[in-house]
C-alpha positions as a Markdown table, in Angstrom:
| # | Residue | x | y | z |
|---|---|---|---|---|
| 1 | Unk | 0.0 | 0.0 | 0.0 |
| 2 | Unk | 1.8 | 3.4 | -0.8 |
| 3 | Unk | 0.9 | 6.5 | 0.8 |
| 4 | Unk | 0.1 | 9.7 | -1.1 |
| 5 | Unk | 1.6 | 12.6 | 0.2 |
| 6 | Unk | 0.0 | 15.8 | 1.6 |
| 7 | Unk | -1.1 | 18.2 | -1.2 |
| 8 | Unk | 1.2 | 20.5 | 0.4 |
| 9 | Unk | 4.3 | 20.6 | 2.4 |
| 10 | Unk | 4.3 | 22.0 | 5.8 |
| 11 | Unk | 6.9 | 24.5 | 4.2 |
| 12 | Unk | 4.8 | 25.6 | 1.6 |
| 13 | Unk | 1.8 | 25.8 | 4.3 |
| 14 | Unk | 4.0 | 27.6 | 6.5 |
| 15 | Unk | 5.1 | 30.5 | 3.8 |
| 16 | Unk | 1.4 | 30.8 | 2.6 |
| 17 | Unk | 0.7 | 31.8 | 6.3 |
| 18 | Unk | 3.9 | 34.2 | 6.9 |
| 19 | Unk | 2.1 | 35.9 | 3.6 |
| 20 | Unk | -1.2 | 35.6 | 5.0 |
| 21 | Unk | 0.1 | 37.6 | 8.2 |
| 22 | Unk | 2.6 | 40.1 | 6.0 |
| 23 | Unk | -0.8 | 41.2 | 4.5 |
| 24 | Unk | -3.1 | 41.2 | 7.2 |
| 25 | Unk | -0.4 | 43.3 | 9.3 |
| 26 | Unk | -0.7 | 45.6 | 5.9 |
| 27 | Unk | -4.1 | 45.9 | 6.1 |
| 28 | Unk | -4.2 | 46.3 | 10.1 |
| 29 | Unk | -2.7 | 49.9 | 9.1 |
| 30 | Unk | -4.3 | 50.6 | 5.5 |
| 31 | Unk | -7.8 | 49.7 | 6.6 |
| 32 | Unk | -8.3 | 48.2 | 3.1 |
| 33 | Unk | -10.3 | 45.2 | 3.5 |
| 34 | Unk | -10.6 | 44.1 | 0.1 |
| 35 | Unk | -7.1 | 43.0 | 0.2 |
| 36 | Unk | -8.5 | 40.7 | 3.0 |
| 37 | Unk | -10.7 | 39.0 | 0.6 |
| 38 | Unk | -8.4 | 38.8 | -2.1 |
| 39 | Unk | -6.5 | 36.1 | 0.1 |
| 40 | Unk | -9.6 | 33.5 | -0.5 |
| 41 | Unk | -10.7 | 31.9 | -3.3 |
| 42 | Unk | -13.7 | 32.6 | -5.2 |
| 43 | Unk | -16.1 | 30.0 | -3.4 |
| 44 | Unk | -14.3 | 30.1 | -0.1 |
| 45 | Unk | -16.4 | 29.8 | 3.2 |
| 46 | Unk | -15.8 | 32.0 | 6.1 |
| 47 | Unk | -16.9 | 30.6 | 9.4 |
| 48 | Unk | -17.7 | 33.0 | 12.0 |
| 49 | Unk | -19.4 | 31.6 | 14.8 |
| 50 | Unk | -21.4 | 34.2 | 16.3 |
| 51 | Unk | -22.0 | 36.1 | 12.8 |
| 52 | Unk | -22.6 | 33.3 | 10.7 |
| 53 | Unk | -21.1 | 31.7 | 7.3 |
| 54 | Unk | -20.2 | 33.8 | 4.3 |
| 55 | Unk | -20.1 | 31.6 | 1.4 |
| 56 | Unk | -17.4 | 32.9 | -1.3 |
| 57 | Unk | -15.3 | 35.8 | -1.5 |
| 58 | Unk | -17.8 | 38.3 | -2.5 |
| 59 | Unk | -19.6 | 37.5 | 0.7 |
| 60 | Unk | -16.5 | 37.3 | 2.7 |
| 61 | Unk | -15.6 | 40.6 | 1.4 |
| 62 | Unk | -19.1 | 42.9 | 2.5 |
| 63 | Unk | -18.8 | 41.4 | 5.4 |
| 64 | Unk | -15.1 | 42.3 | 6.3 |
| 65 | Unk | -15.5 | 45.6 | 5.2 |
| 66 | Unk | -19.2 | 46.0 | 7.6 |
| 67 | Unk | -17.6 | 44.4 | 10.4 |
| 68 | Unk | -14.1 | 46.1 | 10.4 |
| 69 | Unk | -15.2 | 49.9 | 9.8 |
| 70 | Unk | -17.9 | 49.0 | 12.8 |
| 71 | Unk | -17.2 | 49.8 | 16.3 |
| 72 | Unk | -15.4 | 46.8 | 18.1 |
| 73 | Unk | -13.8 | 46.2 | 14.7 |
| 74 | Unk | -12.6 | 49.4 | 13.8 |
| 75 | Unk | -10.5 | 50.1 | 17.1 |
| 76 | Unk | -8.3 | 47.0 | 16.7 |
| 77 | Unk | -5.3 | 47.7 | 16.0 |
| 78 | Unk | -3.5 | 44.6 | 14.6 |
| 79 | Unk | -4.3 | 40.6 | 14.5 |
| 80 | Unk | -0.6 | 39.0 | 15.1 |
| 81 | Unk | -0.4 | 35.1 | 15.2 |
| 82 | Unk | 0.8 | 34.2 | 18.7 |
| 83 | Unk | 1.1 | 30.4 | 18.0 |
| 84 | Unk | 0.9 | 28.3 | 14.9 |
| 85 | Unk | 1.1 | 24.8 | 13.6 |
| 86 | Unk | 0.5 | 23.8 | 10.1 |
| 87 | Unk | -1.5 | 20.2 | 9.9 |
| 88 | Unk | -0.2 | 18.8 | 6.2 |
| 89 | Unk | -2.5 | 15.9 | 6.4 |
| 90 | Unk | -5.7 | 18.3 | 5.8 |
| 91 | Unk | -4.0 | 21.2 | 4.0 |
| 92 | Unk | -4.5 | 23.5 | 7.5 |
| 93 | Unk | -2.8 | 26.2 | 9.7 |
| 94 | Unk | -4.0 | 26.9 | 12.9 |
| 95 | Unk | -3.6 | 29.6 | 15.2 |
| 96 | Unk | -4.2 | 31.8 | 18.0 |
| 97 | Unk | -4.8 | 35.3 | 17.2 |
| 98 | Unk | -4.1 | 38.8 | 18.7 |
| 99 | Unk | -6.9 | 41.3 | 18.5 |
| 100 | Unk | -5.3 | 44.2 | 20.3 |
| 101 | Unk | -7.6 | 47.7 | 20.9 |
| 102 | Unk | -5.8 | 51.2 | 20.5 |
| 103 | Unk | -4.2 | 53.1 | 23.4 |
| 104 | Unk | -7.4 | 54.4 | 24.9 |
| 105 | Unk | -5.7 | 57.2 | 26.4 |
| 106 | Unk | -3.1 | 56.1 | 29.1 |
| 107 | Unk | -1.3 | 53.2 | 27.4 |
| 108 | Unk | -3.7 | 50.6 | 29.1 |
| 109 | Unk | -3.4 | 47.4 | 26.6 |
| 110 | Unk | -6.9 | 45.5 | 26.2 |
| 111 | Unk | -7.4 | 42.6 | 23.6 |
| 112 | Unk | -8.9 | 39.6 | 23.2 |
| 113 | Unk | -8.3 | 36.4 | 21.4 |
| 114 | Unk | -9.3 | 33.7 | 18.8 |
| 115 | Unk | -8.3 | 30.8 | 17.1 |
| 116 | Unk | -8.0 | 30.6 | 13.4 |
| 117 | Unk | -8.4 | 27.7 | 11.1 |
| 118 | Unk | -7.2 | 28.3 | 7.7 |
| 119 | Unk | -7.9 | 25.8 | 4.8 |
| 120 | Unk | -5.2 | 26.1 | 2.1 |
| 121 | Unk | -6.2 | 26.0 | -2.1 |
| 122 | Unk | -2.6 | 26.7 | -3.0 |
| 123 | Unk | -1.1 | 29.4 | -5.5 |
| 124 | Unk | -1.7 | 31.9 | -2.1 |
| 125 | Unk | -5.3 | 31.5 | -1.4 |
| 126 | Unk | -7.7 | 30.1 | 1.4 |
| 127 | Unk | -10.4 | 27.6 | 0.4 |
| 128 | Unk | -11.8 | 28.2 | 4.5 |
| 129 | Unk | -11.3 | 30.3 | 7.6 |
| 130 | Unk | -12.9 | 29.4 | 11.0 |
| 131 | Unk | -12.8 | 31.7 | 13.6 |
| 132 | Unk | -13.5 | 30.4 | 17.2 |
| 133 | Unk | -14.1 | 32.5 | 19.9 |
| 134 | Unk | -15.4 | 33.6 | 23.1 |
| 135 | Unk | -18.1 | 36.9 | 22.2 |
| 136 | Unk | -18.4 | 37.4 | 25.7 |
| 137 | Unk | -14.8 | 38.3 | 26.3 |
| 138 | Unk | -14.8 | 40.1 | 22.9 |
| 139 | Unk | -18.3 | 41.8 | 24.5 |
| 140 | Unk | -16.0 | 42.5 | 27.7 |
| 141 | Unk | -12.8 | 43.5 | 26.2 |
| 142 | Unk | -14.3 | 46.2 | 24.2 |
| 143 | Unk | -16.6 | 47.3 | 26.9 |
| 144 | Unk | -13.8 | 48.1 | 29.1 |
| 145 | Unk | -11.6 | 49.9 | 26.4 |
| 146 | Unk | -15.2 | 51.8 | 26.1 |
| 147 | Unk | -15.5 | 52.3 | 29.9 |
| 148 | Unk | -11.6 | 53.3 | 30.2 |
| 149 | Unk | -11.9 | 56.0 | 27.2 |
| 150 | Unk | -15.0 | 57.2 | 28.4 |
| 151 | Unk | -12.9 | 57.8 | 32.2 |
| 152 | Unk | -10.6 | 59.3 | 30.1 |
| 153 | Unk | -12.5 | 61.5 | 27.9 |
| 154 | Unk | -11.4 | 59.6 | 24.7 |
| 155 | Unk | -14.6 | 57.7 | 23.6 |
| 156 | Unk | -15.6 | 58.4 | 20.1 |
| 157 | Unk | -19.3 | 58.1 | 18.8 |
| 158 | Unk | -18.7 | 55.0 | 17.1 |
| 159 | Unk | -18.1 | 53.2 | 20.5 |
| 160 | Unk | -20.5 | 55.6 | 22.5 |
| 161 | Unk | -23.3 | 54.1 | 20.4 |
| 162 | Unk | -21.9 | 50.3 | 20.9 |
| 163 | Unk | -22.0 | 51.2 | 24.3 |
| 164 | Unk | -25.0 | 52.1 | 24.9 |
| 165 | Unk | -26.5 | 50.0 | 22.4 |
| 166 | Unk | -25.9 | 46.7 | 21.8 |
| 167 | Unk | -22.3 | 46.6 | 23.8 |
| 168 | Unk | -24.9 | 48.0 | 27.0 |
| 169 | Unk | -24.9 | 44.2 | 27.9 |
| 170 | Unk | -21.4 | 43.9 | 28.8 |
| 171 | Unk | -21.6 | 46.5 | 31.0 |
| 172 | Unk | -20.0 | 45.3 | 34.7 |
| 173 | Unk | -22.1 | 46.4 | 37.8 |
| 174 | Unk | -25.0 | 48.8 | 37.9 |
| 175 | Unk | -25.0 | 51.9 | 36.3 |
């Protein structure tokens, strides 16, 4: 019986990441979230668990741009890899990513985290990304950042209306 071998080497997997992250540390400062699409292919799924599945990049791409130039979105400030392995066997990188918030004002650092699953079609594209996450300490990360910029005079309208709105929820203690 002879074995067939991954479709991809766990070199090749690991270079299409260090791209994937070169360009996603390019956007963190451009803000231009088509290039974020542009790294699937064209009937990729997205999975995001609390926001549902966006079936190919045309999908993936609306909703990137809606939730990224949207209050928590739009006050993160970069999405580093803190830890990744590549699984040859199934074509997949997995990792655990950084979601840091800006300085709210006094250089307090407040972020949350998520793993990634990334499903590699080759020639630099993703066939799938998984997101898996905790919303509540998303929901609580960004309500402090809110609560701290608001002490600090900093908040901005965008997160004054998550706040008060549907972020209200992850307020801590009576108000």
């Amino acid at each position: 019986m002879t074995s067939t071998p991954p479709p991809f080497s766990a070199a090749e997997l690991d270079a299409a990441f260090t791209r994937f992250q070169q360009t996603v540390a390019e956007i963190a400062i451009s803000r231009d979230w088509d290039r974020f699409a542009e790294q699937f292919t064209e009937d990729a799924d997205y999975i995001e668990h609390a926001l549902g599945t966006m079936h190919g990049r045309e999908e993936i791409r609306e909703w990137i741009w809606r939730t990224m130039t949207a209050f928590p979105g739009s006050h993160m400030t970069g999405y580093p890899s803190l830890w990744h392995v590549v699984d040859t066997e199934r074509g997949r990188v997995i990792c655990e990513v950084d979601n840091p918030m800006r300085d709210p004002g006094d250089g307090t650092a407040i972020t949350a985290t998520n793993i990634t699953i990334l499903t590699y079609a080759g020639d630099g594209l993703w066939s799938r990304e998984e997101d898996i996450y905790n919303p509540l300490k998303f929901g609580i990360a960004a309500m402090r950042w809110c609560e701290k910029a608001e002490a600090l005079g900093t908040l901005d309208d965008a997160a004054l209306e998550w706040m008060t709105g549907p972020g209200a929820m992850f307020r801590r203690g009576p108000r």
